[in-house]
C-alpha positions as CSV (number, residue, x, y, z in Angstrom):
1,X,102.1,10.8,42.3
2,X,101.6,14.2,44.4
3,X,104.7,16.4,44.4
4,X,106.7,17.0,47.6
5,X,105.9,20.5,49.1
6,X,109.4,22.0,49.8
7,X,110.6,21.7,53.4
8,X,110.1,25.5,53.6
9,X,107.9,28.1,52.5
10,X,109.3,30.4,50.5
11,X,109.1,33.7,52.4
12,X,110.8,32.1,55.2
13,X,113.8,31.5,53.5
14,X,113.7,34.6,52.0
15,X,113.2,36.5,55.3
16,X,116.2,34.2,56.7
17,X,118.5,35.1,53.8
18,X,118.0,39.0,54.7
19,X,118.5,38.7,58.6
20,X,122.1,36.8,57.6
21,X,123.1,40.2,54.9
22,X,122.0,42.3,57.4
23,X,123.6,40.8,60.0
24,X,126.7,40.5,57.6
25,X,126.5,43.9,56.6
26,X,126.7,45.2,60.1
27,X,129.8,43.1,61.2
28,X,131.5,44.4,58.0
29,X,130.7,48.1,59.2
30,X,131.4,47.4,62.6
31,X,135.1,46.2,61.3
32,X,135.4,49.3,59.3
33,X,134.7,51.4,62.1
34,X,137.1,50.0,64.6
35,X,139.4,50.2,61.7
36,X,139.0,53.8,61.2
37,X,139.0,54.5,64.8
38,X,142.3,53.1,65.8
39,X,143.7,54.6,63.1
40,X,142.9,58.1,65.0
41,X,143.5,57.2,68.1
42,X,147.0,55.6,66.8
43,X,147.8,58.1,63.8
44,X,145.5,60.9,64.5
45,X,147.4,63.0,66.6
46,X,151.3,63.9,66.6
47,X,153.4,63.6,69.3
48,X,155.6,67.7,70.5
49,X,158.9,67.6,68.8
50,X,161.1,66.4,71.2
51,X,163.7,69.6,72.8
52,X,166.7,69.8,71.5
53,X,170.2,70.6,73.3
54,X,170.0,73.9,71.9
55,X,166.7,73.9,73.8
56,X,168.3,72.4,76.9
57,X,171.4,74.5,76.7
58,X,168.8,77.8,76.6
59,X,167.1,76.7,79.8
60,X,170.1,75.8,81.7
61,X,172.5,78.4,81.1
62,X,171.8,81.8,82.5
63,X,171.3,84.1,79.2
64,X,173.7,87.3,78.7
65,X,172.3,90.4,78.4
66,X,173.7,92.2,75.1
67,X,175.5,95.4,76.1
């Protein structure tokens, strides 16, 4: 009895196998990316410090000259 030649020859499984990690390894950097980069755009930057009433008072209220 002959042996059964496998279904597929080896290198194109192999050559399969690679095109799936690649293709997983580029989804996981793409995840980390968009990760990182709402992180900036969300946490990156601070907001002024908001005025105070001192601050408002100051504006508002004409300022005396010091004799």
């Amino acid at each position: 009895m002959a042996p059964t030649p496998p279904s597929q020859p080896a290198g194109r499984s192999r050559d399969r196998r690679l095109i799936v990690l690649v293709i997983v390894v580029l989804l996981v950097v793409a995840v980390v990316v968009a990760l990182v980069a709402g992180w900036f755009f969300f946490f990156g930057t601070e907001a002024p410090p908001a005025p105070t009433l001192d601050d408002a008072l100051q504006v508002l209220l004409p300022s005396a000259s010091p004799e």
